[in-house]
C-alpha positions in Angstrom: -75.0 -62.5 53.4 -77.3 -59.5 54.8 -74.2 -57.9 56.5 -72.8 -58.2 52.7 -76.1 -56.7 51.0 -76.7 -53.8 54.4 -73.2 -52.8 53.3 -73.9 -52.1 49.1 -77.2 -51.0 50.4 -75.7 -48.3 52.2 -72.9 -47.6 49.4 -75.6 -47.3 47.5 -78.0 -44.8 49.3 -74.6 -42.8 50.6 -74.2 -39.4 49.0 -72.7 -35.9 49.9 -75.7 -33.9 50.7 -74.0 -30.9 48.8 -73.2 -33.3 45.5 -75.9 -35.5 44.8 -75.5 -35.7 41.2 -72.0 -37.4 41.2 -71.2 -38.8 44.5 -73.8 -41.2 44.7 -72.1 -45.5 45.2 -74.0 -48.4 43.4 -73.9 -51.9 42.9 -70.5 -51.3 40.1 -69.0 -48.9 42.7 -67.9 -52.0 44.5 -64.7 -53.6 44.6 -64.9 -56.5 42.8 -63.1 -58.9 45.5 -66.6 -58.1 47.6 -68.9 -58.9 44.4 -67.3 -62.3 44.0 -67.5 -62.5 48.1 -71.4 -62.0 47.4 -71.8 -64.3 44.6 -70.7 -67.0 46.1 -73.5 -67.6 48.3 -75.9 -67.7 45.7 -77.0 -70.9 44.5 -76.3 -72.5 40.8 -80.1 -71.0 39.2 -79.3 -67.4 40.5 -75.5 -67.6 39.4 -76.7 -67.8 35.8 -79.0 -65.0 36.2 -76.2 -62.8 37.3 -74.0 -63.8 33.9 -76.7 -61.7 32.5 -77.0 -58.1 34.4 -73.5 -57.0 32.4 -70.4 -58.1 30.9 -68.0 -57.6 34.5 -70.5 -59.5 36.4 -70.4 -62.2 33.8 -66.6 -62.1 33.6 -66.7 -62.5 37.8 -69.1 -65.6 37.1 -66.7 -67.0 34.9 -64.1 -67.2 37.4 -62.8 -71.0 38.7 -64.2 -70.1 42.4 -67.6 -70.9 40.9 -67.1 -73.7 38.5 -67.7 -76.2 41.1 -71.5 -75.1 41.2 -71.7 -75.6 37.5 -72.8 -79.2 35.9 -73.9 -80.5 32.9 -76.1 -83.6 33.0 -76.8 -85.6 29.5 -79.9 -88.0 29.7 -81.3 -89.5 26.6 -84.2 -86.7 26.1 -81.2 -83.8 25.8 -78.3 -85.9 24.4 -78.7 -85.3 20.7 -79.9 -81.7 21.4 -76.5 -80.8 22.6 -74.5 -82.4 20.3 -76.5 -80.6 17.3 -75.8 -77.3 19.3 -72.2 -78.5 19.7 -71.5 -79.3 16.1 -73.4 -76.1 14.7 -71.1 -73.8 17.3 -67.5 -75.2 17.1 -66.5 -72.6 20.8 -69.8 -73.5 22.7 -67.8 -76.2 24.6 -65.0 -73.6 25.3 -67.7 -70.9 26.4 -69.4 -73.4 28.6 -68.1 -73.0 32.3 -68.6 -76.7 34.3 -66.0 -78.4 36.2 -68.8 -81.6 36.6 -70.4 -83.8 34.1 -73.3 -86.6 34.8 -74.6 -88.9 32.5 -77.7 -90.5 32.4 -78.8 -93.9 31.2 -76.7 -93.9 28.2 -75.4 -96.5 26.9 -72.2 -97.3 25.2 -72.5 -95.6 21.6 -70.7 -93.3 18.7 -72.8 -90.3 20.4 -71.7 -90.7 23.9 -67.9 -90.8 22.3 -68.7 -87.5 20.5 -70.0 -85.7 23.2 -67.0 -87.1 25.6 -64.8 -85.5 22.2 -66.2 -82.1 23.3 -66.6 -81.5 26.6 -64.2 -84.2 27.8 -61.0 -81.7 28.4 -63.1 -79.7 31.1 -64.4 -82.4 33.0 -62.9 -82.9 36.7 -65.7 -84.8 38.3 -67.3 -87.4 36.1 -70.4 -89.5 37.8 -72.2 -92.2 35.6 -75.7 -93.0 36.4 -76.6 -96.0 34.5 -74.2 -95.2 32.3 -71.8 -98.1 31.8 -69.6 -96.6 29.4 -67.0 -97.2 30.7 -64.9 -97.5 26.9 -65.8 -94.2 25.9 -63.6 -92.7 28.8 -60.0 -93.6 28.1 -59.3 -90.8 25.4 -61.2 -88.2 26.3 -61.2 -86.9 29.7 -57.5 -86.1 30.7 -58.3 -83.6 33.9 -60.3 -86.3 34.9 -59.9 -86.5 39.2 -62.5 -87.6 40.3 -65.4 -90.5 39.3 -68.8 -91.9 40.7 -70.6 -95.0 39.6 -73.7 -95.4 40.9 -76.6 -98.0 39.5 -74.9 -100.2 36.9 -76.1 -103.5 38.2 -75.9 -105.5 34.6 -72.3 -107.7 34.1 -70.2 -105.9 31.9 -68.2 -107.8 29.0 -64.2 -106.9 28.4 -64.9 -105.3 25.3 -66.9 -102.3 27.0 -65.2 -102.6 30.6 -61.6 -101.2 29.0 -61.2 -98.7 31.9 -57.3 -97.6 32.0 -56.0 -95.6 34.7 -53.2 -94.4 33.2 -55.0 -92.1 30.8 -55.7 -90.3 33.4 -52.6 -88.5 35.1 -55.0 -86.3 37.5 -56.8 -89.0 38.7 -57.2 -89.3 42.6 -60.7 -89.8 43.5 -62.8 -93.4 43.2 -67.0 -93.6 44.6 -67.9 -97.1 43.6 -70.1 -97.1 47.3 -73.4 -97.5 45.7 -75.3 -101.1 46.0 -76.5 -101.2 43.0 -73.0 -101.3 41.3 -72.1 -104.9 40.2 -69.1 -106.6 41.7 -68.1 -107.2 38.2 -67.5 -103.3 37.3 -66.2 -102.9 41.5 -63.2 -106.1 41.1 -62.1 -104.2 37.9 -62.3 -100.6 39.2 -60.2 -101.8 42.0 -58.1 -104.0 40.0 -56.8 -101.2 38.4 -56.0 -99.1 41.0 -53.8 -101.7 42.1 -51.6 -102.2 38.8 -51.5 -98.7 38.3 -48.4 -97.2 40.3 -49.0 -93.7 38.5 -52.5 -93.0 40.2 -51.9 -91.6 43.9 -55.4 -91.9 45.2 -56.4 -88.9 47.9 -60.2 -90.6 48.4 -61.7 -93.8 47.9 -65.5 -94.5 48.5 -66.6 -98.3 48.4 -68.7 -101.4 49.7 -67.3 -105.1 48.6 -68.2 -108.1 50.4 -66.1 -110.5 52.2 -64.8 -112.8 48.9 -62.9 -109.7 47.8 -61.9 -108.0 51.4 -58.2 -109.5 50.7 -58.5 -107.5 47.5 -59.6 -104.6 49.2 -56.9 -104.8 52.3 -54.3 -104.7 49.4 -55.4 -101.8 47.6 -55.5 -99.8 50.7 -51.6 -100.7 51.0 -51.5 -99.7 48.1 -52.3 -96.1 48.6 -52.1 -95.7 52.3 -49.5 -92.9 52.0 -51.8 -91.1 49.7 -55.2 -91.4 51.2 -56.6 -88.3 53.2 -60.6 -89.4 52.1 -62.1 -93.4 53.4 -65.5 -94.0 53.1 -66.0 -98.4 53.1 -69.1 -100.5 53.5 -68.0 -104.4 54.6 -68.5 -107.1 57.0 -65.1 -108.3 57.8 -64.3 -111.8 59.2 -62.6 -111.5 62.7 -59.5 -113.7 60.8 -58.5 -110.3 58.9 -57.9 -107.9 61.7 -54.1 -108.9 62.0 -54.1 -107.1 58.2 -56.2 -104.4 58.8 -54.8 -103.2 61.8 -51.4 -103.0 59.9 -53.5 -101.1 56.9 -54.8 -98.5 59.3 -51.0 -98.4 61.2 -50.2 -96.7 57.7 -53.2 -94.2 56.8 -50.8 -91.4 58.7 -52.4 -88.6 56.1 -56.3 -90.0 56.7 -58.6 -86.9 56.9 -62.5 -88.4 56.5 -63.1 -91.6 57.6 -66.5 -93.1 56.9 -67.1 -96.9 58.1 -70.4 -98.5 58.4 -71.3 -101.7 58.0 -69.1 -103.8 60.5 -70.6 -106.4 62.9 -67.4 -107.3 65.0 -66.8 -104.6 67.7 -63.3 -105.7 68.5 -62.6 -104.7 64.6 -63.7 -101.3 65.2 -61.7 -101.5 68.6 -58.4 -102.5 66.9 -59.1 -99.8 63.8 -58.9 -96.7 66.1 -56.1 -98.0 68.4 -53.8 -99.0 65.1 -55.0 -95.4 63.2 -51.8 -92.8 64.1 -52.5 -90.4 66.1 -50.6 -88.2 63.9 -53.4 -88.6 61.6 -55.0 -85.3 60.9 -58.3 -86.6 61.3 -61.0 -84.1 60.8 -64.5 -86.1 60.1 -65.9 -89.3 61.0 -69.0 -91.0 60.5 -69.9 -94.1 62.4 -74.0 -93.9 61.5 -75.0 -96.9 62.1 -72.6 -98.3 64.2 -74.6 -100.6 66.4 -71.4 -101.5 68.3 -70.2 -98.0 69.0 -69.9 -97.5 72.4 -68.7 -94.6 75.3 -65.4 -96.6 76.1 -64.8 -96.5 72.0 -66.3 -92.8 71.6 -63.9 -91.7 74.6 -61.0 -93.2 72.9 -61.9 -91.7 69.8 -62.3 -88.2 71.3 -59.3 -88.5 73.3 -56.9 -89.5 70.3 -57.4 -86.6 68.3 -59.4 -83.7 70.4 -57.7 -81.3 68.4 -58.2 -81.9 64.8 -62.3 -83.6 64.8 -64.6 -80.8 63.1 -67.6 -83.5 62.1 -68.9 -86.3 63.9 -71.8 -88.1 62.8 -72.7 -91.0 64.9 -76.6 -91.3 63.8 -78.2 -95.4 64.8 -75.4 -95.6 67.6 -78.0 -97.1 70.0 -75.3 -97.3 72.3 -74.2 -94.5 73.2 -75.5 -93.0 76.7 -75.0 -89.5 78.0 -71.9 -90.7 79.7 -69.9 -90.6 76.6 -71.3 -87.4 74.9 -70.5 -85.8 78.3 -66.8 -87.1 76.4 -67.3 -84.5 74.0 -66.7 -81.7 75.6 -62.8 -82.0 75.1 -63.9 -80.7 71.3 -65.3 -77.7 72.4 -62.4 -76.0 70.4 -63.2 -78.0 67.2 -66.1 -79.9 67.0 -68.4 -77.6 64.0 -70.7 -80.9 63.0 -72.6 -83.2 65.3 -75.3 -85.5 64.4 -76.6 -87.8 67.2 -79.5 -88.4 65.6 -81.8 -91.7 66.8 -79.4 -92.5 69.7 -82.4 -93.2 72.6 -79.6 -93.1 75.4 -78.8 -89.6 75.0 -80.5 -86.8 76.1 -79.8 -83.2 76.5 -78.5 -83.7 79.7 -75.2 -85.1 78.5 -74.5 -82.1 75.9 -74.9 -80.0 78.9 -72.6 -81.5 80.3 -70.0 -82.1 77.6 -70.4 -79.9 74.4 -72.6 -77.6 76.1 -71.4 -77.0 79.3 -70.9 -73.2 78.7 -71.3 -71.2 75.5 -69.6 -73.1 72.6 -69.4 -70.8 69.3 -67.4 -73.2 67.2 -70.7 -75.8 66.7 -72.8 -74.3 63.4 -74.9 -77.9 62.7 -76.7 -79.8 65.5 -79.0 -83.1 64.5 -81.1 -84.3 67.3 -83.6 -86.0 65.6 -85.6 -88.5 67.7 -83.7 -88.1 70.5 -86.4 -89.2 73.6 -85.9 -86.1 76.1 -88.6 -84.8 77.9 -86.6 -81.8 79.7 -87.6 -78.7 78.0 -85.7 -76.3 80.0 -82.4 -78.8 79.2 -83.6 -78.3 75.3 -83.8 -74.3 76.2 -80.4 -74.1 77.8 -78.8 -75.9 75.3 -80.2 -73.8 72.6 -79.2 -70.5 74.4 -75.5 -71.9 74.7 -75.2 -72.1 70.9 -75.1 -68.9 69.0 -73.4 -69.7 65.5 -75.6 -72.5 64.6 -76.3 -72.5 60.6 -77.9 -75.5 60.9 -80.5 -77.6 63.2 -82.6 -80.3 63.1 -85.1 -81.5 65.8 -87.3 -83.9 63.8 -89.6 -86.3 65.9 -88.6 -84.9 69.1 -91.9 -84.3 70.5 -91.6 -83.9 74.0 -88.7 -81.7 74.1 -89.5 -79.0 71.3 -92.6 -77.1 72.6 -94.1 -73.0 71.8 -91.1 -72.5 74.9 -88.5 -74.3 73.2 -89.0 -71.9 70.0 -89.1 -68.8 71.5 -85.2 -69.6 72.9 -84.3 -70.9 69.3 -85.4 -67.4 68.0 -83.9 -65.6 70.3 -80.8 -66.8 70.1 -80.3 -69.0 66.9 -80.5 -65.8 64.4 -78.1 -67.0 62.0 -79.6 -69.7 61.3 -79.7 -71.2 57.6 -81.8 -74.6 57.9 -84.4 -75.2 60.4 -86.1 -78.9 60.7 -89.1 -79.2 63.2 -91.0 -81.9 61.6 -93.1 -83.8 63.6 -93.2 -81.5 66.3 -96.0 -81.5 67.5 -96.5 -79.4 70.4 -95.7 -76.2 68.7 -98.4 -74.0 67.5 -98.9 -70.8 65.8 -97.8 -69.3 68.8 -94.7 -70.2 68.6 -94.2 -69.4 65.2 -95.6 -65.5 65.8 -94.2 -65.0 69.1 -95.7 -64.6 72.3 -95.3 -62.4 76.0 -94.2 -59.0 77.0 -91.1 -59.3 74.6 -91.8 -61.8 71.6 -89.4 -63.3 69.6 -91.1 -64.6 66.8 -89.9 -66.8 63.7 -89.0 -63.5 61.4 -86.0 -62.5 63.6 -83.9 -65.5 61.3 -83.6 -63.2 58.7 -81.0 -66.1 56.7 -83.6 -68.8 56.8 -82.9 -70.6 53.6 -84.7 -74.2 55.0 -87.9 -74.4 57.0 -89.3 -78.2 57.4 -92.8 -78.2 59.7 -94.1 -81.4 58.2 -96.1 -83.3 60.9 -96.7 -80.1 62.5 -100.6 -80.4 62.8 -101.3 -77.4 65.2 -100.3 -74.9 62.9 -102.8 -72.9 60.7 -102.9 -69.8 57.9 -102.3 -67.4 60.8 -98.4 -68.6 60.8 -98.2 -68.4 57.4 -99.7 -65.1 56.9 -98.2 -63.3 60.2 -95.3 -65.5 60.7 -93.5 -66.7 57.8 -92.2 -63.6 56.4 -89.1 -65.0 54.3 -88.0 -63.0 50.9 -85.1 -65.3 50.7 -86.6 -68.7 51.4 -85.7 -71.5 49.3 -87.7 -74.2 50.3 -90.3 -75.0 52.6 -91.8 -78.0 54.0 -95.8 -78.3 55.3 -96.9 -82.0 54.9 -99.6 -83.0 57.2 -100.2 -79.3 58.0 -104.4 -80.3 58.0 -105.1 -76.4 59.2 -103.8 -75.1 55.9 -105.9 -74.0 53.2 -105.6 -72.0 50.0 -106.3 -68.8 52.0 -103.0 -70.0 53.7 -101.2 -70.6 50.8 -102.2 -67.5 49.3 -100.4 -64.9 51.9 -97.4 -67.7 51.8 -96.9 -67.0 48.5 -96.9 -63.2 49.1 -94.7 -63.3 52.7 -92.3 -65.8 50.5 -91.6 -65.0 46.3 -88.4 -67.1 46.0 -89.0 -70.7 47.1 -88.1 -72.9 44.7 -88.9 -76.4 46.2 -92.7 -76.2 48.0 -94.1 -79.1 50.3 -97.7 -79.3 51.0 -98.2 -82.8 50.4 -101.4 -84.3 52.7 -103.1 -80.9 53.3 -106.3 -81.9 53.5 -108.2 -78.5 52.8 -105.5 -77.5 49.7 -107.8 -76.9 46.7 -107.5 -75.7 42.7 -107.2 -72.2 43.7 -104.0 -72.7 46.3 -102.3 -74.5 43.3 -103.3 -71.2 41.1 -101.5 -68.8 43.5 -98.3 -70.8 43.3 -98.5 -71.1 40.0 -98.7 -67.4 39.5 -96.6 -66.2 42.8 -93.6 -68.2 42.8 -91.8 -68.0 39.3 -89.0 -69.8 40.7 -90.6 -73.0 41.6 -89.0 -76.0 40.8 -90.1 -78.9 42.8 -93.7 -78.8 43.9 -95.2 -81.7 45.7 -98.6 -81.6 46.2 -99.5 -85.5 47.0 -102.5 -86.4 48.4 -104.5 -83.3 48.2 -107.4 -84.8 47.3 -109.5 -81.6 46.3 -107.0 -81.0 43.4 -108.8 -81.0 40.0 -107.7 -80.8 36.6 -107.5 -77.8 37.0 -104.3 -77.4 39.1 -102.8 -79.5 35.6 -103.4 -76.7 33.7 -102.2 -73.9 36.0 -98.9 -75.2 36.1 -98.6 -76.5 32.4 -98.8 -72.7 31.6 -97.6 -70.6 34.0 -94.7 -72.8 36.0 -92.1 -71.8 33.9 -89.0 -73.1 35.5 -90.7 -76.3 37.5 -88.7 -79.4 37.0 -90.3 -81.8 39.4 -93.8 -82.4 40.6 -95.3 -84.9 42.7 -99.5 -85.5 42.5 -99.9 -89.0 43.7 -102.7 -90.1 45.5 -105.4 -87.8 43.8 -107.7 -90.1 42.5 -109.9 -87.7 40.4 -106.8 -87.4 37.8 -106.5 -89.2 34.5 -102.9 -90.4 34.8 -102.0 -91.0 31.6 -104.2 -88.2 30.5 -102.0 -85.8 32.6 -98.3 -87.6 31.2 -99.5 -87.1 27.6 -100.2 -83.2 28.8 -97.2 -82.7 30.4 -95.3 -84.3 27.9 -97.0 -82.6 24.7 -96.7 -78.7 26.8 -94.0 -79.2 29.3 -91.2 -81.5 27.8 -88.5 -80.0 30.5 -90.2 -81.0 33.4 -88.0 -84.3 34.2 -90.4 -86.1 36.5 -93.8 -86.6 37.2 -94.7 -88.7 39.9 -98.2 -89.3 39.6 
């Protein structure tokens, strides 16, 4: 993104020292194959600011490679708003560009039909959040692919369960994973997948329980020939491998595979040994997987070395350093790793696998909680990884020290998002740099994420000298006790663009840090500022009038507020905010 920006920077200042007038580039000299390259990287909030600037940058915005950041949710506080806009414009809903629509807590009614009528022939991703309307669907959504239920635990009758496939000749997606969806609405979702022939599913997402696996193992038949996306929750009986074996014999086009939740480590055995090897398998995530093991994880590895990009294997408690040393036969394709809470594994083994010499190809690394007490391991490991975008250290104590960031620094400068909480051995010092040639926090120029919750050594001299970040989005500083509103004060300067602030449990934050954020950071929009316990009512009223685009805030635990006193406020002034957690 800065390569992007140096480059119209420079096209911008270049001129012929003899023709100033007329040869000088700016921001509309560019091509506009590099202006939609640029856009691209900005988040949903700043794409509709650039709709604005002029009608070509609109136009750009407008194209399909940026619909998917565009969504429309409907609650019950905005539904009728938009369908009076709707029926007063008749070409809003053609103007609007979304690709996604959510709906929240509606229930089945004439107005949800209506506003299905309008925006219905846009919508490719549909997710209902306790929104069982299910009715309303069948007519009005036909580039319908994709849809997620989440949170619809009530029984649903017939009359309002009349869900039918066919209506929908895109349709190719199914999330029915959450647990809080009743086995009523999952029997009927699957139900129909199976009397549908029409529907060729590509991705299925799901947890059922044992009564209905048989019902499960025949939907997959179903659509094995079709399915390149797997996610499934169960506990199968040891009586039904025979038929899952012969259901994963047939998934020759499986892509993602996401299995969590079964007890039997034989079934897990049989899964990987029946699953072609043909199968251009690309991501897997075992998290959780209590009966993964290095003999599994080396068959795994060894089955498809060249086609695995994402591996998440977070809670596999068995895994040693013996079988991540396994994973260095991905060092050609392996992008995503998350190893996360595995207390067998230390760095030693990703030396000695993933690690064993420079690797470009990884870009995310999570090592939370893993128990390592070799720094210089941690060091090496971080020097062998230049591409990282993403890397997460939370918890691990002993390993990340002031050393540890200074080789991070050095070498991780492309980083995106950084997670350090509860590290704490690191100090300001580490933050700001230290010896004959520093190489302090500033030098990641991308940083979009920085998370120091927990980090209790730190102190306003790393905010004010060491957390220079124009771009930063959102930052983290729980249980930061150093930290006061002097802090926060030069934050708010060395960083103008977060838009989701942390500083819940700082113990010295008063009324006047909540007034510089209110007036520094116009695009806030989550704020939580729990248990700071020298917040007034004063810090109310700052951000009832001058946080203009805050959407969530979080104030629990600060006993000298009026509660209801502050919901009444915040409803009667600041309607948009959606939640308040007080």
């Amino acid at each position: 993104m800065h390569t992007l920006r140096d480059l119209a920077k420079s096209l911008e200042a270049s001129q012929d020292v003899g023709e100033k007038s007329s040869m000088c580039l700016r921001w509309n000299d560019l091509p506009n194959e590099l202006l939609i390259h640029i856009f691209q990287y900005l988040p949903h909030g700043d794409l509709q600011q650039v709709r604005l600037v002029c009608r070509r940058w609109h136009d750009l915005a407008q194209l399909p490679e940026f619909k998917e950041k565009n969504k429309i949710v409907v609650n019950n506080e905005n539904k009728f708003l938009l369908l009076e806009s709707l029926n007063v414009d008749s070409d809003l809903a053609q103007r609007l560009s979304f690709d996604t629509l959510e709906l929240h807590g509606l229930e089945l009614a004439d107005d949800v039909q209506l506003l299905l009528k309008y925006l219905g022939k846009k919508v490719r991703k549909l997710r209902l959040y306790k929104s069982p309307v299910f009715a309303s669907l069948n007519d009005n959504l036909p580039a319908l692919e994709e849809l997620i239920v989440t949170h619809i635990p009530t029984v649903q009758s017939d009359n309002t369960f009349s869900l039918n496939l066919s209506n929908f000749p895109k349709f190719k997606a199914l999330d029915i994973a959450c647990s809080n969806v009743t086995t009523y609405v999952k029997t009927h979702m699957i139900l129909n997948l199976t009397r549908e022939v029409s529907v060729k599913m590509g991705k299925l997402c799901i947890e059922v329980n044992r009564d209905h696996e048989d019902l499960l193992i025949y939907t997959l038949q179903c659509h094995a020939q079709t399915l390149r996306h797997l996610e499934i929750i169960l506990r199968s009986t040891p009586i039904m491998i025979v038929k899952w074996k012969q259901v994963f014999a047939a998934l020759e086009n499986l892509e993602t595979l996401k299995i969590t939740g079964v007890s039997c480590y034989m079934w897990l055995k049989h899964v990987f040994e029946c699953l072609p090897k043909e199968a251009p398998l690309r991501h897997l995530d075992l998290s959780g997987g209590l009966q993964v093991d290095d003999p599994l994880l080396k068959l795994i590895v060894n089955k498809w070395p060249q086609s695995l990009e994402t591996m998440e294997l977070m809670f596999c408690s068995c895994l040693t350093d013996e079988g991540v040393k396994s994973l260095g036969s991905l060092r050609g394709s392996l992008k995503t790793l998350n190893i996360s809470h595995c207390s067998k594994i230390s760095s030693q083994g990703l030396l000695q696998g993933l690690v064993q010499e420079t690797n470009p190809i990884l870009t995310t690394l999570v090592l939370n909680d893993i128990t390592d007490t070799a720094t210089d391991n941690m060091c090496l490991v971080m020097q062998r990884l230049p591409n990282l975008c993403y890397l997460s250290l939370e918890s691990c104590r002993d390993a990340v020290t002031d050393v540890t960031l200074e080789n991070i620094f050095r070498h991780q400068t492309k980083l995106q998002h950084l997670f350090l909480d509860d590290c704490m051995r690191i100090s300001d010092e580490g933050l700001l740099g230290f010896g004959s040639h520093p190489a302090p926090i500033h030098r990641l120029k991308g940083l979009q994420t920085l998370s120091l919750r927990g980090c209790r050594n730190l102190s306003n001299r790393a905010l004010a000298k060491g957390l220079k970040f124009p771009e930063l989005r959102k930052l983290v500083l729980g249980y930061c006790h150093k930290i006061s509103s002097m802090g926060i004060e030069e934050l708010v300067e060395n960083c103008p663009s977060l838009e989701d602030l942390t500083i819940s449990s700082c113990l010295m934050i008063d009324d006047d840090a909540m007034l510089h954020i209110a007036q520094g950071l116009p695009r806030l929009r989550r704020l939580n500022v729990s248990n700071c316990i020298n917040l007034t009512g004063k810090s109310i009223d700052y951000v009832v009038e001058l946080c203009r685009s805050l959407k969530e805030l979080s104030m629990c635990g600060i006993d000298s507020l009026e509660i209801q006193e502050v919901q009444d406020k915040f409803l009667q002034m600041k309607p948009q905010i959606c939640e308040v957690n007080l």
